[in-house]
N, C-alpha and C positions, 0 to 999 in steps of 0.2 A: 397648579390645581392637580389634586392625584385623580385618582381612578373614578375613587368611589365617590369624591365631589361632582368629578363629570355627572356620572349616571344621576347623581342624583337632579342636576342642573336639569339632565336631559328629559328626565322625566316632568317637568316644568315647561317644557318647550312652546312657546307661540307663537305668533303671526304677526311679523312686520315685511310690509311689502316690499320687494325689491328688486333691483333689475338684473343682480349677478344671477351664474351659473349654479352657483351654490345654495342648497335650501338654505334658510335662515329662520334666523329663531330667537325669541323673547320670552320670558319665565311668567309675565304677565298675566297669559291667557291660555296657555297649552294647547296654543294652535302651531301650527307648521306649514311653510310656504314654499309649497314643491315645483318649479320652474317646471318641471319636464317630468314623466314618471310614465314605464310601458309598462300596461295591465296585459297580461297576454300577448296578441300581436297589435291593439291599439297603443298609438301615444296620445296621453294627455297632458298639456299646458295649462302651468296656472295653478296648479290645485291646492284646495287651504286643508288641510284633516287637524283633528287632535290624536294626541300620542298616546298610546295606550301604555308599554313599559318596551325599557330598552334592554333589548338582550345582549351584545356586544358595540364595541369599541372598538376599533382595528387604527391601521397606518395608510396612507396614501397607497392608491396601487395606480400607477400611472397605466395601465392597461386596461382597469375598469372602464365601463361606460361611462359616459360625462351626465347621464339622468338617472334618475333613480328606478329601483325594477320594483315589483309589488307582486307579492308571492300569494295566490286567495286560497290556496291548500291552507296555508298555515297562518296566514291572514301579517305576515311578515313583510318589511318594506326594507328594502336594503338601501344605505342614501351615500352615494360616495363622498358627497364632500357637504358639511352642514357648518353656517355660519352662526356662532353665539356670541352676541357682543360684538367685538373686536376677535376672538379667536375660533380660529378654525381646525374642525374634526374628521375625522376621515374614516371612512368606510364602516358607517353606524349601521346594524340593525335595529330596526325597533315592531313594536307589535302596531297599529293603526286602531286609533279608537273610534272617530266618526271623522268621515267626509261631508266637509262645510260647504264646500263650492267646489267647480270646477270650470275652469273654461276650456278654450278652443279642443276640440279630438281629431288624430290625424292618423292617417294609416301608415305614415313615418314620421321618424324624430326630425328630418327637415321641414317637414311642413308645419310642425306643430316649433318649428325654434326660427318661422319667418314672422312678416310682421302680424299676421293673421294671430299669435300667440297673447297682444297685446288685447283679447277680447276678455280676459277677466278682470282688467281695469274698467271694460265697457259692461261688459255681463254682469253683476253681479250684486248678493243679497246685501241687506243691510243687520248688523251684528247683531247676534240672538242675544235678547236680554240676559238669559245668563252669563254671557261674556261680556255684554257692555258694564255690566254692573265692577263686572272685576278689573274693571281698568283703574288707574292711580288718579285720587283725586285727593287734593289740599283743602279742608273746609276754610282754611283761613280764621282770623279770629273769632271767637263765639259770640254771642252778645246773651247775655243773662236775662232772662225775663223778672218780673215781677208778682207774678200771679199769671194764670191760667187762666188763658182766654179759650172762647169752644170752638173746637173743632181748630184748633192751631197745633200744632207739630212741633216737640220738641226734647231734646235730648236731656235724661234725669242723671244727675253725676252726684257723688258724695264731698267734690271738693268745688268750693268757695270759689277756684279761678281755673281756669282752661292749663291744665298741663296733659303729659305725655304718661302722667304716672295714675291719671285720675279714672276711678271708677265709674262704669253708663252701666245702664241699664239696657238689657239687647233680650231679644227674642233668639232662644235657641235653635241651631239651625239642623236640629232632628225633631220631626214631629212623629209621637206617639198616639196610636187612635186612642189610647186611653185617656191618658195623662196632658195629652195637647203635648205645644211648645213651653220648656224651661223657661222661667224666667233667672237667665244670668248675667253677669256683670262682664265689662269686657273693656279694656283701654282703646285708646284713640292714639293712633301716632300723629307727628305732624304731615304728614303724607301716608294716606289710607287709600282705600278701596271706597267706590259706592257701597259694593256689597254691605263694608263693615261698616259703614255709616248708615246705612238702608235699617243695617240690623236695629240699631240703636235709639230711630225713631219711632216715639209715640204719641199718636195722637190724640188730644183730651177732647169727651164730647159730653156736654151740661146735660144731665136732668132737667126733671120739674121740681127738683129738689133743693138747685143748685150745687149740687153735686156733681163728679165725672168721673167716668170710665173711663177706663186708657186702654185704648186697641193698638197692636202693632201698624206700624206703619206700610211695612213688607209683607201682612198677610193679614188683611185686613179683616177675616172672618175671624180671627182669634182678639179677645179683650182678657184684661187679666182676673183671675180668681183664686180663689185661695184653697186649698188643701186642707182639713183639721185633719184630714189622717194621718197628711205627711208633716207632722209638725207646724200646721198653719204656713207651709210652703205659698209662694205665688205663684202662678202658671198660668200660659196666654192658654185659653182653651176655647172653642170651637162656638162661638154665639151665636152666628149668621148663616152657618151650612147644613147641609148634613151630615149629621154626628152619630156615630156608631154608640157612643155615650154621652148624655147631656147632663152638661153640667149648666153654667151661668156666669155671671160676674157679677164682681165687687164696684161699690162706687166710694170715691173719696175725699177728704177737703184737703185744701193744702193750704198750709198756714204761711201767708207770705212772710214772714215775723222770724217764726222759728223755721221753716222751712221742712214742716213734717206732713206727710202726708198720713192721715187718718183714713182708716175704713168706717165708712159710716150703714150703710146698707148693700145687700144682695138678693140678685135679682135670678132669680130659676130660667133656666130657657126652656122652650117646650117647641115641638110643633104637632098640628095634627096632621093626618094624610089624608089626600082624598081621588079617586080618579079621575083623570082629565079627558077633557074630548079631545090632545092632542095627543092622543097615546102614549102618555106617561103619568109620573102621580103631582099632584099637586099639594105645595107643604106650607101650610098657614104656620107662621111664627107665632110666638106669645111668648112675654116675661112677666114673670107674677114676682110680689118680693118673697123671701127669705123670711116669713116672721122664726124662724128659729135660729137664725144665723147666730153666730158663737165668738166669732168674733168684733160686732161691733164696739166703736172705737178704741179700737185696737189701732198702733199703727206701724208704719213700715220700718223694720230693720234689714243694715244689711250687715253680714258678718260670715266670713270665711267663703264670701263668693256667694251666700243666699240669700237670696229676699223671703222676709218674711213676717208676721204681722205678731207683735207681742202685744199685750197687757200694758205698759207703762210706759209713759211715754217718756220717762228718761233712759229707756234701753233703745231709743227710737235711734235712728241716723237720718240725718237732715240732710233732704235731696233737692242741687240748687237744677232750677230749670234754664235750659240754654234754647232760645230761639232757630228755628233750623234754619240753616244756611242754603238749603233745597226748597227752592217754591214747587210746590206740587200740587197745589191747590188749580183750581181752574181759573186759566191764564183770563185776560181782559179778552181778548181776541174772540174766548169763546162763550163770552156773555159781553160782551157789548151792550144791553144795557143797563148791566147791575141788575139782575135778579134777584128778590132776596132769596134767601136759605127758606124751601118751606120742613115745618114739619109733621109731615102725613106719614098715618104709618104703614109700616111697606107691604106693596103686596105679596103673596106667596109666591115661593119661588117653584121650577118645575123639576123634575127629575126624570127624564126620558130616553135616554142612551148612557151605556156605561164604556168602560174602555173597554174589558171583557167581550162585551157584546159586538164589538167591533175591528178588533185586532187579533191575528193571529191565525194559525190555519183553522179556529174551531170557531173565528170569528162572521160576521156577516160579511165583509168583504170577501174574504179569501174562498169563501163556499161560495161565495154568487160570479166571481169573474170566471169566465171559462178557462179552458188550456192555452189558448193564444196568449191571452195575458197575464195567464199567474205567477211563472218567473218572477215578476215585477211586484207583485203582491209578496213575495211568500214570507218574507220578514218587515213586521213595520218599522215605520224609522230610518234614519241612515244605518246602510249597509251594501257594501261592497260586490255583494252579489247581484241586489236586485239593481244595482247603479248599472252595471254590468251590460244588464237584459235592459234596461230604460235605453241605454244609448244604441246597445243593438238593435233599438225597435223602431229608435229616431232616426237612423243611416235606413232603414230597409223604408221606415213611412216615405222619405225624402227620397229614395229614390223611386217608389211605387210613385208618386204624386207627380214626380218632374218627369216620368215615363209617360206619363197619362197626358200628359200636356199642360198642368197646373203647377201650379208651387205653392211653397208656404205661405204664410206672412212674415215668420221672421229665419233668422240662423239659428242650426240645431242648438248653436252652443249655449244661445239665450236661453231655448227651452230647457237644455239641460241644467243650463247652470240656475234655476228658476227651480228645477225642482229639487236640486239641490242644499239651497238656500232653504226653500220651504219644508221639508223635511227633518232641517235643524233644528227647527224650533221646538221647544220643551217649556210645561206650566211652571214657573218661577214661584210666582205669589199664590198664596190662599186667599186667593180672593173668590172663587168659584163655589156656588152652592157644592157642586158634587163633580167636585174637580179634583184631583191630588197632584201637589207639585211635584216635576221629574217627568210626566205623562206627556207622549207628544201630544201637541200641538194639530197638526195635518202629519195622520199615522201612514198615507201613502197618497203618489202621485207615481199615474203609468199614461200610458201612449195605446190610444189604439186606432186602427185605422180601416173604417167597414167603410163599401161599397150601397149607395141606396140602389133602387130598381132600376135605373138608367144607367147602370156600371159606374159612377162619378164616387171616388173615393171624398170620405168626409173624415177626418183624422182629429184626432181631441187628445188635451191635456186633461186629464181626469183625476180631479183633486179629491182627495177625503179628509173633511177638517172637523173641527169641535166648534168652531166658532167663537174664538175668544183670545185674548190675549195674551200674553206671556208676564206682563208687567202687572202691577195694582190694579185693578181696572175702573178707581176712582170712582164706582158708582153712587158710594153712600157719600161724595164731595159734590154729586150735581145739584143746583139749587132750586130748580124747578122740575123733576122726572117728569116722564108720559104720566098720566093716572094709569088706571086698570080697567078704565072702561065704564064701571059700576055707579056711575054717577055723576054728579056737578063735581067737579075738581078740589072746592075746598072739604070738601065729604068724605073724598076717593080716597083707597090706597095707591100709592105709587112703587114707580118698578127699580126698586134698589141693588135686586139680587141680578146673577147671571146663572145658567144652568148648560151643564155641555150640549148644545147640537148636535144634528147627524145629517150634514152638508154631502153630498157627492156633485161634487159640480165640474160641468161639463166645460171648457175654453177651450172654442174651435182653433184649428191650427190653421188653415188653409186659408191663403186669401184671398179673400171672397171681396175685395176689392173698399170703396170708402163710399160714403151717400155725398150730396153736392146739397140737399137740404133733408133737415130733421124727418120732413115727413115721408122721404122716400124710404123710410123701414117701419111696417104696423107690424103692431105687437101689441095684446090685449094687453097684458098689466102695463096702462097707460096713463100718469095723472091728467095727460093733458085730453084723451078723452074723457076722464069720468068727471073735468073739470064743470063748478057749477055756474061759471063766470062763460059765458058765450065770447065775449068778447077779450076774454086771454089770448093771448097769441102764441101760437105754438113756437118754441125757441127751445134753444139749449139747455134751460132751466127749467120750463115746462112740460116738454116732447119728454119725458122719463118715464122709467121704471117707477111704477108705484111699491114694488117691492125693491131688494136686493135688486143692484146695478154690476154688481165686481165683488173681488176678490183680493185683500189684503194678504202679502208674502207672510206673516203669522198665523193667516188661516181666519182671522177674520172676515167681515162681509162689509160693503160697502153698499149707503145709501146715496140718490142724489143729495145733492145740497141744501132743494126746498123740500119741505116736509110733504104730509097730504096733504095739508092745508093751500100746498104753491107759496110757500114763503119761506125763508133761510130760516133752517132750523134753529142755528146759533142765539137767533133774537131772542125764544124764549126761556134762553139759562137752563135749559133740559142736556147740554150736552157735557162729558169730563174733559179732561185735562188732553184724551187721546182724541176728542172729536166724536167719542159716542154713546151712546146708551142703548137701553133696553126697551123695546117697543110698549105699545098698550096692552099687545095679547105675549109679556113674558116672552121669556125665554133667554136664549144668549144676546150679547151688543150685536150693535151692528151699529157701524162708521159713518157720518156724513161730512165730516171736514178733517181737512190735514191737522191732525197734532203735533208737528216738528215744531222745537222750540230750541234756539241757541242753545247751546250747554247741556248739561242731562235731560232728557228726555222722555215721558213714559209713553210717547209715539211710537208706531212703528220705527223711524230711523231716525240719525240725531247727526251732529258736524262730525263725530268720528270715522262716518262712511263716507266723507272723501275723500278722506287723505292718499296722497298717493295714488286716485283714480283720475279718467277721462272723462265721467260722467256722471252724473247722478244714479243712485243705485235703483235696480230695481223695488218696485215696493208692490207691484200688485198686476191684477190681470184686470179690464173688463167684459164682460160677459160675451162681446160682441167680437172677441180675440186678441185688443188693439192693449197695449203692454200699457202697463203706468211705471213711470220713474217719477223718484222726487224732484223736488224744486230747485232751481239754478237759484243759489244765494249770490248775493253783490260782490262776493269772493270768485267767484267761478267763472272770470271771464276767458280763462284759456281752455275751461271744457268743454269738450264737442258739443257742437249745437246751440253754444249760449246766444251768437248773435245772431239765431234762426228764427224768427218769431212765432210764439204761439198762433194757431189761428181761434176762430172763436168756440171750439169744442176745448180749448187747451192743448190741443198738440200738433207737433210738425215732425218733418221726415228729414234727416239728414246724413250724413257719411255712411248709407248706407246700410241705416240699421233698421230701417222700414219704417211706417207711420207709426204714432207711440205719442200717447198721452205724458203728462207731464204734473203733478201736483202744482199749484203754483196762489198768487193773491190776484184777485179780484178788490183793486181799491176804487169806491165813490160809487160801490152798486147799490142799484136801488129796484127791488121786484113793485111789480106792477101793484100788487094786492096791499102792498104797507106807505109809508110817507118814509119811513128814515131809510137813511144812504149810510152805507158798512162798507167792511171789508172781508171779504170770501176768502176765507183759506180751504181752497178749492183741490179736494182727491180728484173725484167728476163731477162734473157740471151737473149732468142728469142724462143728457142723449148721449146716443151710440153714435159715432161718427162711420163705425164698421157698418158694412151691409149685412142685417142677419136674417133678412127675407127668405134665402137661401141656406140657412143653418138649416139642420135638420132638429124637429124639436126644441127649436128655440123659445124657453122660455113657460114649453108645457110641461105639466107634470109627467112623469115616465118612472119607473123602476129598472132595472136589469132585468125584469123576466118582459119589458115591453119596447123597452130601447136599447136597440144591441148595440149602439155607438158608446156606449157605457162599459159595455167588454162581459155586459152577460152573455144565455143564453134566452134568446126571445123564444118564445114557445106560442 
């Protein structure tokens, strides 16, 4: 391998775990797994980054340090010895492009190279959708459909049988405000990527016409339409969001025979606007047809890589359809009892925070947190600096708390490597009213730690999120939604859209110890006071949050398990494929059961997060401070904690890592309020098993000009 192969390898660099001295590296995912690395005078163990570009190449120097140093002048990582494959590189520079995780930090490289080093196998997030996607995946043989069934997913090819040479049909992966996503063509190896299989998916959904639209699979606000300007071009354009220009789509038949798909009608998108009493605008949809459209039956050609709608249907190219080999639809688990598909049409969706308005020094954040905490703010997203001021702020909380006579609840390293993780995350799918993919996720996460009026430090992990998810977020697949309120249910519109939040939420650090029963913590947002059933009994399903309970590591929000109603949500086919939807009063999802599904995944985490771990990964906080990890599968019995038993909030305490929830199944449950017996794929229960009597503002409303624990200024 010469030179310029290297660099170029290296710029490819990923993340596979491992237990040598030497970082190591995979082309996969252009992550990087740095055993050991000193930012200044800290050492940190563990850390995952991506590579931004490699500057040099060197030789072994047997006098160098055996960990790697990290330069934040110039944003430069020097790595003495870096593992690729089977061969090994020596004394690499490279530039650092985001830090993924990190665990244990030591104020030397012994301590952070004892066994305490092994906490980023325990610490740590689960793979941001845009990295899990680009993992190697084999579809295996194809199986060819026959016709188009609604609302099925599948891949459009121009050849009769599955080869390596054959042309799909893919959503391009630059989106134009104008123009939308491309529609281009794109092969298949026998060993791909999700991504390039993601691309490639499209899903058909019937008219009243018997006709269908084909929306992407991967950004589900875009369906395709056609161009007369550009040559009668196709192009997935913007149906379901907010659109800087509205166009519409085309519908089609497809001839199981000839195998041509015809445009038969198009449909205008429109919406109105109107103001909302949750302080932002609220956007009624509408499609009207096309009586002018131009190209009816017309049908699809493709040629020199374009799809595009001719005149005669012997210029046509016959597109065979392939079954997809990805279930994504909503698993059994989360309709249990076969709800049908309804169709109401959706309600408006809202538009009330932008990134703008919240990111950056001219953003709401960064003007509202005072000087103590700005460091930590001053760039959103991963970044090197405010990682920096986060851990500095975690060594000085930790030792202000254990000086006072208290302690945390858990180790820095979790919190760090929690906010870490969470910070990763970035919008993948268009799936969002007024969302753009690339946009974090939860743009920051600080530490602050104020005194109430009796001198008692109260210290919080303070998250800033959009509320939503990183993946499809399968809301036009749920087959029963909330309504909107406005009526009897078959009348109503339902809540299909998601719209960005403006989350600031507060997760106490300080342990403030565990309850021995549910009702040793009151808290007005209670279902099980406003319950209308006297003789419910207050339990772990019931004692809940009527609202938001927690906090998903993507910056989603979690609900208990039973609805308002006190009964598992799941029963009424209202939930996706991740476990959530969108309330009655709009807005973004919000979670009430675990979406982990063997294999791919549109859950927050999937079986790739534990390879090579001690634990189940992190996946979330609850409100009440107490951590959530995912669920120990029938594979994990040499993970810490496996043969510890849940208790019945779903969690236990083991090697030390403090009390901590656990996603897990609830089989042959049965709530008091219904007859049939389920199965609970349980994030939480519903109760707090933390004591938050003693939180400060637990649970009420506040701002940064009324709650300093927030890191404003109260005035």
């Amino acid at each position: 391998m010469n030179r310029i192969q290297l660099l170029f390898l290296l710029s490819a660099i990923g993340f596979f775990t491992s237990a040598h001295a030497a970082d190591t590296y995979d082309g996969s995912s252009n992550t990087l797994n740095i055993p050991l690395v000193k930012v200044s005078s800290t050492y940190y163990a563990n850390v995952q980054i991506t590579v931004g570009n490699v500057i040099s190449v060197g030789s072994k120097d047997p006098s160098a340090p055996t960990y790697d140093e990290y330069n934040a002048a110039n944003n430069q990582l020097t790595i003495p010895e870096v593992l690729v494959g089977t061969t090994t590189y020596y004394n690499v520079i490279i530039t650092v492009g985001s830090v993924l995780s990190v665990g244990a930090s030591c104020s030397t490289a012994a301590q952070c190279s004892s066994d305490d080093s092994t906490s980023a196998a325990l610490y740590y997030g689960p793979t941001r959708y845009a990295s899990a996607i680009e993992a190697s995946y084999t579809p295996g043989t194809m199986v060819r459909a026959s016709a188009f069934t609604n609302r099925s997913r599948y891949l459009l090819s121009n050849a009769s049988s599955q080869t390596t040479n054959a042309n799909y049909m893919q959503v391009g992966s630059t989106y134009d405000a104008t123009n939308g996503y491309a529609v281009e063509t794109g092969t298949l190896a026998t060993t791909t990527t999700y991504q390039q299989y993601l691309q490639k998916l499209v899903q058909v959904v019937a008219d009243g016409s018997g006709y269908f639209r084909l929306e992407s699979s991967l950004h589900p606000n875009n369906a395709i339409d056609f161009d007369a300007a550009d040559g009668n071009k196709l192009k997935f354009r913007n149906n379901f969001g907010k659109a800087a220009t509205v166009y519409g789509y085309v519908t089609f038949a497809y001839d199981s025979s000839t195998k041509l798909l015809q445009a038969k009608k198009r449909y205008k998108y429109a919406y109105t606007t109107a103001a909302n009493d949750k302080g932002g605008t609220t956007h009624a949809v509408s499609y009207t047809e096309d009586t002018a459209f131009s190209a009816a039956n017309y049908s699809v050609n493709l040629s020199s890589g374009v799809y595009k709608l001719v005149a005669s249907s012997t210029d046509a190219t016959p597109l065979y359809a392939y079954n997809s080999a990805l279930e994504l639809g909503i698993p059994e688990f989360l309709n249990p009892l076969s709800v049908a598909f309804v169709t109401n049409d959706p309600a408006p969706f809202l538009s009330k925070n932008t990134v703008a308005a919240t990111e950056g020094t001219s953003g709401s954040i960064y003007k509202q947190v005072n000087s103590t905490y700005r460091n930590q703010v001053a760039t959103p997203g991963v970044n090197a600096s405010t990682k920096t001021s986060a851990d500095a702020m975690l060594a000085a909380i930790k030792s202000a708390v254990e000086a006072s006579g208290e302690k945390l609840r858990y180790s820095t390293a979790l919190y760090s490597a929690y906010r870490d993780a969470t910070l990763a995350h970035k919008l993948v799918s268009d799936s969002i009213a007024d969302g753009t993919p690339g946009q974090n996720l939860v743009p920051y996460v600080y530490f602050t730690n104020e005194k109430d009026t009796a001198g008692k430090y109260h210290p919080f992990m303070v998250v800033v999120n959009y509320g939503n998810q990183a993946s499809p977020n399968g809301l036009k697949d749920v087959p029963h939604p909330p309504a909107d309120g406005t009526g009897s249910y078959p009348s109503s519109k339902v809540t299909r859209f998601s719209n960005l939040e403006n989350y600031v939420t507060l997760i106490p650090m300080k342990d403030y110890g565990v309850v021995t029963q549910v009702t040793d913590n009151t808290f007005t947002k209670n279902l099980w006071t406003a319950r209308t059933n006297a003789s419910l009994a207050a339990d772990v399903y019931t004692y809940a949050d009527s609202a938001d309970n927690g906090l998903l590591i993507d910056g989603s929000v979690m609900f208990p398990a039973y609805n308002n109603n006190l009964v598992p949500s799941h029963l009424f086919g209202e939930l996706t494929a991740s476990g959530c939807h969108v309330g009655q009063g709009g807005g973004g999802p919000h979670c009430h059961f675990d979406g982990y599904q063997t294999g791919f995944s549109l859950g927050v985490y999937g079986d790739a997060d534990y390879v090579n771990k001690t634990h189940p990964p992190m996946i979330g906080f609850g409100y009440d401070g107490i951590a959530l990890f995912g669920k120990y599968r029938s594979s994990d019995t040499a993970m810490k904690g496996y043969s510890t038993p849940l208790d019945s909030f779903g969690a236990h305490d083991h090697d030390g890592i403090g009390y901590h929830y656990h996603a897990h199944n609830v089989v042959n449950h049965k709530a008091e309020l219904v007859t049939f017996t389920t199965t609970l794929n349980v994030l939480m229960k519903g109760a707090y098993i933390g004591k938050t009597n003693d939180i400060p503002f637990f649970r009420a409303s506040s701002n940064f000009s009324t709650n300093k624990y927030m890191g404003g200024t109260v005035k």
